[in-house]
C-alpha positions as CSV (number, residue, x, y, z in Angstrom):
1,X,-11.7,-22.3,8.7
2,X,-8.7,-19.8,9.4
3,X,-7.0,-19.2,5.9
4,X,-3.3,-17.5,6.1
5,X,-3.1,-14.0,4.3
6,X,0.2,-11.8,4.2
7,X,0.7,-8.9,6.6
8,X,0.1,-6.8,3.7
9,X,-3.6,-8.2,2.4
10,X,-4.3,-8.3,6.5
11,X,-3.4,-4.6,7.0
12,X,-5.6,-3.9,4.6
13,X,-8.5,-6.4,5.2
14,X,-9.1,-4.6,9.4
15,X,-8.2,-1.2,8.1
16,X,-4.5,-0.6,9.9
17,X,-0.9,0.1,8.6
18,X,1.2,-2.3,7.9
19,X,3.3,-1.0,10.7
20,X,0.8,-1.5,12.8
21,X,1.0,-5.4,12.5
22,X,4.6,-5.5,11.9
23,X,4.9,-3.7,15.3
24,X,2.2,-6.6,17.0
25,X,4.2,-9.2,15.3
26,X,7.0,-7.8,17.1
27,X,5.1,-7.5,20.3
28,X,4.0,-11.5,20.5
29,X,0.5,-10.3,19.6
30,X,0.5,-11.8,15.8
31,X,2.2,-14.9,15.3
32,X,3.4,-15.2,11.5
33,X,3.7,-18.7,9.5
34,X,6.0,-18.2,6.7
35,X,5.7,-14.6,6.3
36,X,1.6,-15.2,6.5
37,X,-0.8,-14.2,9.2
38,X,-3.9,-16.3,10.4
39,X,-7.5,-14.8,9.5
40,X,-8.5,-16.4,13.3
41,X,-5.7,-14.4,15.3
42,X,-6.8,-11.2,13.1
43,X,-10.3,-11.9,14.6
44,X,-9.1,-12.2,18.4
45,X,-7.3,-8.9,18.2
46,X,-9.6,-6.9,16.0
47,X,-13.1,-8.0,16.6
48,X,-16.0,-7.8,13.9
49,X,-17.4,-4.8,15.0
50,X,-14.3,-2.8,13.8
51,X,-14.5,-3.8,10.5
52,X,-17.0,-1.4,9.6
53,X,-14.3,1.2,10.2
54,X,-11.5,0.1,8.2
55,X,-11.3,1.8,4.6
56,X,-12.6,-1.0,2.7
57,X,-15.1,-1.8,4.6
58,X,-16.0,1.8,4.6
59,X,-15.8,2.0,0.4
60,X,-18.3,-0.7,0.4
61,X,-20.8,0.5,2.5
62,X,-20.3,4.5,0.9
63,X,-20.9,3.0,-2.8
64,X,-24.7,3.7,-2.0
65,X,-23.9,7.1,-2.8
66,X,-23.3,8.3,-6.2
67,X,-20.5,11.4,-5.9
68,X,-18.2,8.6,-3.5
69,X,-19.1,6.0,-6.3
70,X,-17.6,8.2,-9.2
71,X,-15.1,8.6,-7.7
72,X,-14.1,4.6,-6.6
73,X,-15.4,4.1,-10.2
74,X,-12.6,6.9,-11.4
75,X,-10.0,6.3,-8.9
76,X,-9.9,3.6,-7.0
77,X,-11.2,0.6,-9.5
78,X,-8.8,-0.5,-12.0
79,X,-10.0,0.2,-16.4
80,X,-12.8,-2.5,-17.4
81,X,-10.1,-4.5,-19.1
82,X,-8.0,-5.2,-16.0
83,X,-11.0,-5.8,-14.0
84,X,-12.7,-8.4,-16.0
85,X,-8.9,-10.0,-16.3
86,X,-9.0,-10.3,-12.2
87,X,-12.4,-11.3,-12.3
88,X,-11.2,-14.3,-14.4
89,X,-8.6,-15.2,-12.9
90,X,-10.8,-15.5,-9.7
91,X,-13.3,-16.8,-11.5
92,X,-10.6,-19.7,-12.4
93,X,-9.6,-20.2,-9.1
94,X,-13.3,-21.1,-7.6
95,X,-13.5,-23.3,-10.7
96,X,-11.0,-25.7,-9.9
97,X,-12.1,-25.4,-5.9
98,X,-15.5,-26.7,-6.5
99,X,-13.9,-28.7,-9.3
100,X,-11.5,-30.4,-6.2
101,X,-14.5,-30.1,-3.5
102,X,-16.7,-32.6,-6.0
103,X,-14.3,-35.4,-6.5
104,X,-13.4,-35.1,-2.5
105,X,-17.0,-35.1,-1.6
106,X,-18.3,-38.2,-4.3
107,X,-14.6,-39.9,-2.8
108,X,-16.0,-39.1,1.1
109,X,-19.4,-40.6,-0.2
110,X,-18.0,-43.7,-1.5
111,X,-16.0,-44.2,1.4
112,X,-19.1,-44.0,3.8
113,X,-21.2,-46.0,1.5
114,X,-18.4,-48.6,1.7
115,X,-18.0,-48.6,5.9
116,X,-21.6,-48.4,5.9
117,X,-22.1,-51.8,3.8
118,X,-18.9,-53.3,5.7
119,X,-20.9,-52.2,9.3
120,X,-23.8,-53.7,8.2
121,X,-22.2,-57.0,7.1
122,X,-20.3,-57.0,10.9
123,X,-23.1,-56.2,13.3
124,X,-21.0,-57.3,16.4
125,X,-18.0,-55.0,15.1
126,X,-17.7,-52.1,17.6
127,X,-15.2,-50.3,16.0
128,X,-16.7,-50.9,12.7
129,X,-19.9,-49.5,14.0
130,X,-18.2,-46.0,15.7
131,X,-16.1,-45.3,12.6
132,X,-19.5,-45.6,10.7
133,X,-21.1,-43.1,12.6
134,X,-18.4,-41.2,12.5
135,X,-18.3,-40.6,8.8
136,X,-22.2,-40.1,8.7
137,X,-21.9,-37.3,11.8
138,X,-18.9,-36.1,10.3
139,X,-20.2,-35.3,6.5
140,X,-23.4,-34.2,7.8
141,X,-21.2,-31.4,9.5
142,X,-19.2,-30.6,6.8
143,X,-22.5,-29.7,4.7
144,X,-24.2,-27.8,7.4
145,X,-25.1,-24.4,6.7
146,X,-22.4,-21.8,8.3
147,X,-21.9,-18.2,8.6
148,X,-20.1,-16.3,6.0
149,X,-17.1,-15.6,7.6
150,X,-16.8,-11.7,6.7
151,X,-13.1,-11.7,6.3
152,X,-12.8,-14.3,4.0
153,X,-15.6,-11.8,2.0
154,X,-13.6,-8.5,2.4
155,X,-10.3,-10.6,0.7
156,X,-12.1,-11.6,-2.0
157,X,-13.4,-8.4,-2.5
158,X,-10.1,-6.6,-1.8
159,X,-8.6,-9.0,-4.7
160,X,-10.7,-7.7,-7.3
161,X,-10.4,-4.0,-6.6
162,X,-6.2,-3.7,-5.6
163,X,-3.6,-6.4,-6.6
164,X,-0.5,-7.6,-4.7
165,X,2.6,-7.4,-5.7
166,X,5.6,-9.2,-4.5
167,X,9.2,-8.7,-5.7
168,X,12.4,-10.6,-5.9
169,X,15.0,-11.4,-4.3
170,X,14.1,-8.8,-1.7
171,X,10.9,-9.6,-0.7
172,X,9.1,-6.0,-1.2
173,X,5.3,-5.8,-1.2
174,X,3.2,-3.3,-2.8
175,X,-0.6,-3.1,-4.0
176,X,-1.6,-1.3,-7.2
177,X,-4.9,0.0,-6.8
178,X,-6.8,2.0,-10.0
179,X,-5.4,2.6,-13.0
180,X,-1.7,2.7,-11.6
181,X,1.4,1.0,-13.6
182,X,3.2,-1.2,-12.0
183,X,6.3,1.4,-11.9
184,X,4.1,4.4,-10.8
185,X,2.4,1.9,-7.4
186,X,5.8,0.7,-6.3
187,X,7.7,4.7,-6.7
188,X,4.2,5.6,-4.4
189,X,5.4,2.6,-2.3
190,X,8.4,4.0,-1.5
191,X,10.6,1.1,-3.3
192,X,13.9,2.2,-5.4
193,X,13.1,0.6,-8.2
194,X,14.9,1.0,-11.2
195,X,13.8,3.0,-14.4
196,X,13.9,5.9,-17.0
197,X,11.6,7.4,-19.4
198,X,8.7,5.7,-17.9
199,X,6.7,6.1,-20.8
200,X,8.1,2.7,-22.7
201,X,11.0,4.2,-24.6
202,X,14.2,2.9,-22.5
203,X,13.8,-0.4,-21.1
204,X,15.4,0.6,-18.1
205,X,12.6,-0.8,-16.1
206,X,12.2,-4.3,-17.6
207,X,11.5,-7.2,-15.2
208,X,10.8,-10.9,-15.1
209,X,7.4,-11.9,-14.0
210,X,7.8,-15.4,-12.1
211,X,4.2,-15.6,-11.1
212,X,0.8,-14.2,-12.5
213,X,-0.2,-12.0,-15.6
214,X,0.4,-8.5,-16.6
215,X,-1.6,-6.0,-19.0
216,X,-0.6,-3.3,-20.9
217,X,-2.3,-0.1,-20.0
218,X,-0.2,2.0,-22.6
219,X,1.9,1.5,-25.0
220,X,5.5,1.4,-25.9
221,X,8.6,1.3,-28.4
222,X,11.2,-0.9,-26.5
223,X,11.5,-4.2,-28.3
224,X,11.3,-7.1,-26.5
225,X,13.3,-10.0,-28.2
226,X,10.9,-13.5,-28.4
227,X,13.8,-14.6,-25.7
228,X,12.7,-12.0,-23.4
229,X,9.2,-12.3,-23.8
230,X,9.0,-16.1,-23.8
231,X,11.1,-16.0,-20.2
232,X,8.0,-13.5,-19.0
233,X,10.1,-10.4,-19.4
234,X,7.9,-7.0,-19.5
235,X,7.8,-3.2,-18.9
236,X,6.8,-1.7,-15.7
237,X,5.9,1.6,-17.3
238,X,3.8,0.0,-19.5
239,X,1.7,-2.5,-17.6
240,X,-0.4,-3.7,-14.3
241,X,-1.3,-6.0,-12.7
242,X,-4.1,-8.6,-14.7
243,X,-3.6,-10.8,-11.4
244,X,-4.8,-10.1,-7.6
245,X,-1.6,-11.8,-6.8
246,X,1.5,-10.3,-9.0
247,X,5.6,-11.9,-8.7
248,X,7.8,-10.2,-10.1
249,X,11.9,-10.4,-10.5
250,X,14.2,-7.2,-10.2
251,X,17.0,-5.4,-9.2
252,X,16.1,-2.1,-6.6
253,X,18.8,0.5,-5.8
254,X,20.9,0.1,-3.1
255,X,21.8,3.6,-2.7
256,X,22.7,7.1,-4.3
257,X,25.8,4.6,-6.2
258,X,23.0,3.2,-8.2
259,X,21.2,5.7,-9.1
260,X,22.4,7.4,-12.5
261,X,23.5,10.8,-13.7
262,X,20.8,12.6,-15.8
263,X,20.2,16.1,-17.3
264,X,16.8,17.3,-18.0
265,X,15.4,20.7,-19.1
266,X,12.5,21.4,-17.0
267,X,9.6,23.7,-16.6
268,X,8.6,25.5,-14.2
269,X,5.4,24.7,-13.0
270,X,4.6,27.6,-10.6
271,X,6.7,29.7,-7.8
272,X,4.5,30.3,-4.4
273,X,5.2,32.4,-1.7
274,X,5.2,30.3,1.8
275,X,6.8,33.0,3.9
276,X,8.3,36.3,3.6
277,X,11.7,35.6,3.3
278,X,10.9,31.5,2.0
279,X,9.5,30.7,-1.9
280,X,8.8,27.2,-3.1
281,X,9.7,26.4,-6.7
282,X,7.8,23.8,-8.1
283,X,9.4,22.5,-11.3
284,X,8.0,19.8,-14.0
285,X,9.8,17.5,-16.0
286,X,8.7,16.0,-19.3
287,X,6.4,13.2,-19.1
288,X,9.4,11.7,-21.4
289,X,12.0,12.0,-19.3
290,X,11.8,12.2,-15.2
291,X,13.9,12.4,-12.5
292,X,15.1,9.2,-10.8
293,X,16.5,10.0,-7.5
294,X,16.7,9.2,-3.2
295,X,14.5,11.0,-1.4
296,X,17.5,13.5,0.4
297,X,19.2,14.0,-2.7
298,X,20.1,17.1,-4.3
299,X,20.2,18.2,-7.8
300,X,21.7,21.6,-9.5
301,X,19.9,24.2,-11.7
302,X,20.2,26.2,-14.0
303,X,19.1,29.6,-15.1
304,X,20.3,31.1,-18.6
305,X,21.5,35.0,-18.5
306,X,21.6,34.8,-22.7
307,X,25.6,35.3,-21.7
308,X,28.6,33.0,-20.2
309,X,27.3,34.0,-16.6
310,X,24.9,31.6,-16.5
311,X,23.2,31.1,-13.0
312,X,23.7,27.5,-10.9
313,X,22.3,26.6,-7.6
314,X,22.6,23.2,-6.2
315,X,19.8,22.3,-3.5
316,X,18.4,19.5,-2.0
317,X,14.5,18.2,-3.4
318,X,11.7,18.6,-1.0
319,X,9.2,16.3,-2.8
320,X,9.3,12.8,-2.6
321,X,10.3,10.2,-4.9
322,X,7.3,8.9,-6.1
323,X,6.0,12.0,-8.2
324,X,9.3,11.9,-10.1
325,X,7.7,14.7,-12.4
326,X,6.7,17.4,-10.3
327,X,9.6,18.6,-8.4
328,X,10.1,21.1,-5.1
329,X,12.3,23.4,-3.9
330,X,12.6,25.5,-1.1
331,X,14.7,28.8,-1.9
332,X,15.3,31.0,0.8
333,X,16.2,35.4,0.5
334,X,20.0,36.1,0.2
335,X,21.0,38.9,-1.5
336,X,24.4,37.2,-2.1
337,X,22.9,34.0,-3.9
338,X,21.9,35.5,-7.9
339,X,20.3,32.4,-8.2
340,X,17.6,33.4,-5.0
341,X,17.7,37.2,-6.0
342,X,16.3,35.9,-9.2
343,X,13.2,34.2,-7.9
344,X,12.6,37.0,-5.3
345,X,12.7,39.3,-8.0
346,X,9.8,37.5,-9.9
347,X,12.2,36.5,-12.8
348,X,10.8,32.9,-12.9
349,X,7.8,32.6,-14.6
350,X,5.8,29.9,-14.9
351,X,6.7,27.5,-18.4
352,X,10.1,29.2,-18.2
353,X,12.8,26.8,-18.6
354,X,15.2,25.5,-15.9
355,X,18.2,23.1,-16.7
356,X,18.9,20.3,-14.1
357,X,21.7,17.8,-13.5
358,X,22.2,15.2,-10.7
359,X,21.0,13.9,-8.4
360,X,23.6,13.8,-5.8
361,X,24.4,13.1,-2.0
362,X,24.4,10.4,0.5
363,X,21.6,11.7,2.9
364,X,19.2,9.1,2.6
365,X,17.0,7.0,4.4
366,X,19.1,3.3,5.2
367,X,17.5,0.3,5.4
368,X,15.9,-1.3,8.5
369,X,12.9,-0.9,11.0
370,X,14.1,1.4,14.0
371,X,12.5,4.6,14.8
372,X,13.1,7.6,12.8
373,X,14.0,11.1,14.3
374,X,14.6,14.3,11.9
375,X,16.4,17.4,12.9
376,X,16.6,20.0,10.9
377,X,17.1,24.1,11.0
378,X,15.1,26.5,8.9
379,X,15.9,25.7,4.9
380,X,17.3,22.7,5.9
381,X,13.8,21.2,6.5
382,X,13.7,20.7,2.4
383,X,15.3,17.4,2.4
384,X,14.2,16.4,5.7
385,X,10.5,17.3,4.4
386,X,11.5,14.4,1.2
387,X,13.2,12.0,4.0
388,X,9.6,11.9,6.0
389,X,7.4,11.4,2.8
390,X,9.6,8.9,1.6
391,X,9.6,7.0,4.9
392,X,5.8,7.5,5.1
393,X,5.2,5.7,1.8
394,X,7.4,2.3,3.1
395,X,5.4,2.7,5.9
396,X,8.1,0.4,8.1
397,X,9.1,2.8,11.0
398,X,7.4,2.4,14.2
399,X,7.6,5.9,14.8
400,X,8.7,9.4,13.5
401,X,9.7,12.4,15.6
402,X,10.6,15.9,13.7
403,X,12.5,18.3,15.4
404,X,12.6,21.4,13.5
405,X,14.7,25.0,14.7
406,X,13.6,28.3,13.5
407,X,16.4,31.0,13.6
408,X,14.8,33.3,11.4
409,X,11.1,35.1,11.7
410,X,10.0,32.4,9.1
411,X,12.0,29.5,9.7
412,X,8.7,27.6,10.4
413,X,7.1,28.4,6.7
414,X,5.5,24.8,6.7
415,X,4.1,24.3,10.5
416,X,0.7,23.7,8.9
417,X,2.4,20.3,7.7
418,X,4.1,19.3,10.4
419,X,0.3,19.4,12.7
420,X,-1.2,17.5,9.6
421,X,1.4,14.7,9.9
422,X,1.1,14.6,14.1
423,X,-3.0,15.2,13.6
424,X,-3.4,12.4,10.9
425,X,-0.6,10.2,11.8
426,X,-0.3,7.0,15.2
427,X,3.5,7.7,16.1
428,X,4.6,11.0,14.2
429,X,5.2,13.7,16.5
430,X,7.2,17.4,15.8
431,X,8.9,19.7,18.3
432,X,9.1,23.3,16.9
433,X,11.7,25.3,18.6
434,X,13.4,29.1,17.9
435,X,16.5,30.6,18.4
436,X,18.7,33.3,16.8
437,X,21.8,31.2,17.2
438,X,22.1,27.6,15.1
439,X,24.4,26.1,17.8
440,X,22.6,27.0,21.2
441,X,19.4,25.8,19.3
442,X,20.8,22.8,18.2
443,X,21.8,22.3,22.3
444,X,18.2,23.1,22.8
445,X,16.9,20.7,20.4
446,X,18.8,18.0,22.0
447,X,17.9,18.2,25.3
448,X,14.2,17.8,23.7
449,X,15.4,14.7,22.6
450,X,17.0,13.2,25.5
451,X,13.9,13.2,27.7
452,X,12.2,10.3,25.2
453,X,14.6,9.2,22.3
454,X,18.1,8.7,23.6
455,X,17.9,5.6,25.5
456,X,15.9,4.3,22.4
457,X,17.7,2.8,19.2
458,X,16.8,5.7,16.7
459,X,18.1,6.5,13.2
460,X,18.6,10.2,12.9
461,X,18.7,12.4,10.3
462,X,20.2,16.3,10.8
463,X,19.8,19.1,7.9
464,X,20.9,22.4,8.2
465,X,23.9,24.9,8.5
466,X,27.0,23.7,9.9
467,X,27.2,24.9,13.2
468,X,24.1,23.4,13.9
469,X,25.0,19.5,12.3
470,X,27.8,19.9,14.3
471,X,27.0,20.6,17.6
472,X,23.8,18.5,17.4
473,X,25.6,15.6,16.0
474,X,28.2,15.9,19.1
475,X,25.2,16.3,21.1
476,X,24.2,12.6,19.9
477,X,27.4,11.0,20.0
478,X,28.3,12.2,23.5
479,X,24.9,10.5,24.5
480,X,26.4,7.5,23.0
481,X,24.3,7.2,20.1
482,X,26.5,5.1,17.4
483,X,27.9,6.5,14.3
484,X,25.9,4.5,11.8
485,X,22.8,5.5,13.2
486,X,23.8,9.4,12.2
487,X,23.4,11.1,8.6
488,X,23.5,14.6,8.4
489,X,23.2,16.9,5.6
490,X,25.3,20.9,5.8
491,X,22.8,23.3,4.1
């Protein structure tokens, strides 16, 4: 019997992304019922012999060996606690299934026995006679032995070892697999949820669970009135997911307007050379106190002289939202900028501290399901770099295409990257392109991008210095690509 599983559970149970299916539904492959999809129409278009290559299928089999079962055991499977909670809650659930299958099937006995007795009294009854046999053919095929239907297996399994999580009013869906918080699984779903501290200090990230349980996985000092707990109020910081089915009520950012102000004094964590003239800065916040921005965003740091002429640079993030701790920048040579001349110079050492404010800007990804093009030139790849991973953990766009112009001998200081993404990735693909000048390059760029993406209704994103947002982003509208569907960024 076909059961009805969301797109989510059945991009998981044959092993695809959930854009995958979103993009079949789209296509008239895979018919949805109320947001659900039909085990029997997954079967059709992904047969049982590629089961065995979707991940989970793949963790079963592998738990034969002992290194891949540490580390399910360690990363994957959630603490002993949480799993014995899902475990009984499952366990609860085929409890009052064969609880309901007993009283049906003594209530289908009865009513045979009864048409049996009433066939017997009416020998000459035709009717009487078929509906009989009916009810005899028809239990005896009900209790015949069938094949375990492997999907229906996989979903239980899946269940136990990653729960679902649905939030309201917007309808968001994200699992929590291992020993992830509810906050830290939705910030590596790519969902703008809203929090502080995130160790259990602010309350910021209190929500309202409307259907299944929680546990605690660490503790905290926010006080919850009896009120609040009594209407199912909880932490997100603090707690998973107890249920394989989680509900849960919030508020999400809309955009940069929602997202607060914050200072934090920082670390930093390690400064790497990825070119000649390009360093990353990696910076760490406190575990106490993270930073809660849009991927796209920028922030502005600080570096302490001991004097009034204290050191301030504002640039964009190029890390992604959901490790809201560790923190990287791309800082390129310019013997005009102190603030570069001081992490050329090796003055940034690692635990030295950095002082940040922000986050600000509008360059961020909107909402919706179109294809995704990035442009950017040299530095300005930073926040395009943030955009992509962001983008990559909502795992809603049925494509990506990264255009990225070089006009330096090292503009290209993270090519590796961009092959990993076009290597690992169905639908990401990067164009890398050089030229001295920002402007021609951006003309070059574009023609790239009118041979497959013009005619197609694409969201694009443009980083980089002026000349070359401008002339790319005339390049666009002359091709009569719409305003909304433009965000740029001037590095």
């Amino acid at each position: 019997m076909a059961q009805w599983v969301s797109v989510w559970r059945a991009a998981h149970l044959v092993g695809v992304s959930r854009r995958v299916l979103q993009q079949r539904v789209r296509g008239g492959e895979l018919m949805l019922n109320d947001g659900l999809v039909s085990t029997e129409s997954l079967q059709r278009l992904y047969p049982q012999a590629r089961f065995e290559d979707s991940g989970l299928f793949e963790h079963v089999s592998q738990l034969k060996d002992e290194a891949f079962g540490r580390r399910v055991r360690e990363r994957l499977l959630p603490s002993q606690e949480v799993l014995a909670q899902r475990l009984f809650h499952q366990s609860q659930e085929l409890a009052d299934l064969r609880r309901h299958l007993q009283h049906y099937h003594a209530l289908v006995l009865e009513l045979r026995d009864a048409i049996r007795a009433q066939a017997q009294a009416a020998p000459d009854d035709q009717a009487l006679q078929r509906l009989a046999g009916q009810a005899s053919t028809g239990l005896a095929r009900v209790l015949a032995t069938e094949s375990v239907d492997m999907l229906d297996v996989m979903d239980d399994m899946l269940k136990v070892m990653c729960a679902q999580v649905t939030v309201r009013p917007s309808g968001h869906q994200f699992s929590v697999e291992g020993h992830a918080t509810l906050l830290q699984a939705g910030l590596q779903a790519g969902l703008k949820l809203n929090y502080g501290c995130g160790n259990g200090t602010c309350g910021m990230c209190k929500v309202r669970v409307i259907d299944g349980e929680v546990a605690r996985v660490m503790p905290f000092d926010y006080p919850l009135s009896e009120a609040e707990k009594a209407q199912g109020y909880t932490l997100l910081c603090a707690h998973t997911a107890a249920s394989s089915e989680l509900t849960v009520e919030m508020l999400e950012a809309s955009g940069p307007k929602d997202i607060p102000a914050q200072q934090i004094v920082t670390a930093v964590r390690q400064v790497r050379e990825l070119g000649p003239d390009t360093r990353l800065v990696h910076l760490q916040t406190p575990r106490s106190h993270r930073l809660r921005f849009l991927a796209g965003q920028s922030v502005t740091l600080g570096l302490s002289n001991g004097s009034e002429d204290d050191v301030h640079r504002t640039l964009p993030v190029a890390s992604c939202p959901c490790d809201d701790r560790n923190l990287h920048f791309f800082v390129g040579r310019d013997a005009g900028d102190p603030f570069a001349c001081r992490v050329f110079d090796g003055d940034l050492k690692s635990g030295m501290s950095v002082d940040l404010w922000g986050p600000v800007g509008e360059f961020v990804l909107s909402e919706g399901e179109r294809p995704l093009v990035f442009a950017a030139c040299d530095l300005g790849f930073g926040p395009v770099k943030s955009l992509i991973e962001h983008a990559l953990a909502r795992d809603e766009a049925p494509s990506m295409s990264l255009f990225w112009l070089a006009t330096r001998a090292d503009g290209h200081f993270m090519a590796n990257q961009c092959r990993a993404w076009s290597a690992a990735l169905d639908g990401f693909e990067h164009h890398l392109a050089y030229h001295s000048d920002p402007a021609a390059g951006a003309r070059q760029l574009a023609q790239a991008m009118r041979a497959d993406l013009f005619d197609i209704a694409c969201d694009f994103y443009i980083a980089g210095p002026q000349d070359f947002v401008r002339v790319l982003h005339e390049e666009l509208r002359a091709a009569g690509v719409a305003a909304e569907q433009i965000r740029s960024e001037v590095q």
